[in-house]
C-alpha positions in Angstrom: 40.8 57.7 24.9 39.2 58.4 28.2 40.6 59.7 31.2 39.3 59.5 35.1 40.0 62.3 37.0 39.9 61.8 41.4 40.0 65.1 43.7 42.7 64.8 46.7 40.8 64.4 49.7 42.1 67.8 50.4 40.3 69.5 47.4 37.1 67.7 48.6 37.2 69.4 52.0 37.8 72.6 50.8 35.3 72.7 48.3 32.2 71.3 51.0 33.9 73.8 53.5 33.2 76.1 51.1 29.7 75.2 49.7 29.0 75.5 53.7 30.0 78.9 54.1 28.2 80.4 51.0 25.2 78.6 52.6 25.4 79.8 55.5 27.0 83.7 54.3 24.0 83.7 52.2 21.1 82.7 54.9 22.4 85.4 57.2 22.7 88.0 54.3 19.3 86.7 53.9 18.2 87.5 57.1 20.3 90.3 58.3 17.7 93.0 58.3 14.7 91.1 60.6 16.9 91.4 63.2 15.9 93.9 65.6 18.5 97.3 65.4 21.6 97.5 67.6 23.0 95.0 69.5 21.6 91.7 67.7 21.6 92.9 64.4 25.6 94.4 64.9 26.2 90.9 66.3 24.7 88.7 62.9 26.8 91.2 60.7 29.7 90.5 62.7 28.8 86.4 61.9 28.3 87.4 58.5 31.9 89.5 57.7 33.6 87.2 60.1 32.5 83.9 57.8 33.1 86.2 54.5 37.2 86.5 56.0 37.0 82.4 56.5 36.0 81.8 52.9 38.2 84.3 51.8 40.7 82.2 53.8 39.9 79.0 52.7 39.5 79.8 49.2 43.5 81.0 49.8 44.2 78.0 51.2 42.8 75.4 49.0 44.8 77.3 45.8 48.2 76.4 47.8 47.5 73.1 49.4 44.8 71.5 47.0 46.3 69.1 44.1 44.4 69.7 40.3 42.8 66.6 39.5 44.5 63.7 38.9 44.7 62.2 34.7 46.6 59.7 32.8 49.8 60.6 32.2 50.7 62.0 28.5 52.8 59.1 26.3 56.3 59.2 26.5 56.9 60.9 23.4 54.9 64.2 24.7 56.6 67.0 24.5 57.4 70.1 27.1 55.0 72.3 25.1 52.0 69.6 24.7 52.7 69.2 28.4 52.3 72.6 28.9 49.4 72.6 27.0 47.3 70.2 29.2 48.4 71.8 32.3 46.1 72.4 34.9 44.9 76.4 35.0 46.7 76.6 38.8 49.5 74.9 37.3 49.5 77.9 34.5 48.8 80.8 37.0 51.4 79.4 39.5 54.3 78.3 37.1 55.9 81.4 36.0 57.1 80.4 33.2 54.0 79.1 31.5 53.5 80.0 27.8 50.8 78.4 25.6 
């Protein structure tokens, strides 16, 4: 048996929002130290943490608001613990009572 799986459009964002801000936190890291001392050089590291805090952000955000992947449902005869089982690993961390 095969299963599809489809992102949520809002998984999608975050995770090319995020592949954009590694880019760029990783060209600037890059680059940081042939900038000349002082002033322009203070000003790129300020780019760089302040773009580190939005990824830090977004990651955040995309573990609250993103949706796991979407699968075929488990047959009606499944039970809670083989549903447990095939829970997602946000679904695990977030559902306190999780136990495999």
């Amino acid at each position: 048996m095969t299963t599809e799986q489809s992102y949520d459009s809002k998984s999608i964002y975050y995770h090319w929002i995020s592949a954009l801000l590694i880019f760029l936190l990783w060209i600037i890291g890059q680059n940081i130290d042939s900038f000349e001392r002082g002033d322009p050089r203070v000003i790129v590291r300020s780019i760089h943490i302040m773009l580190g805090l939005i990824l830090a952000l977004v990651f955040i955000l995309s573990k609250i608001f993103a949706h796991p992947p979407t699968t075929a449902k488990l047959s009606r005869g499944s039970s809670e613990r083989s549903r447990r089982r095939h829970a997602s690993p946000t679904e695990a961390i977030l559902d306190p009572g999780y136990t495999q």
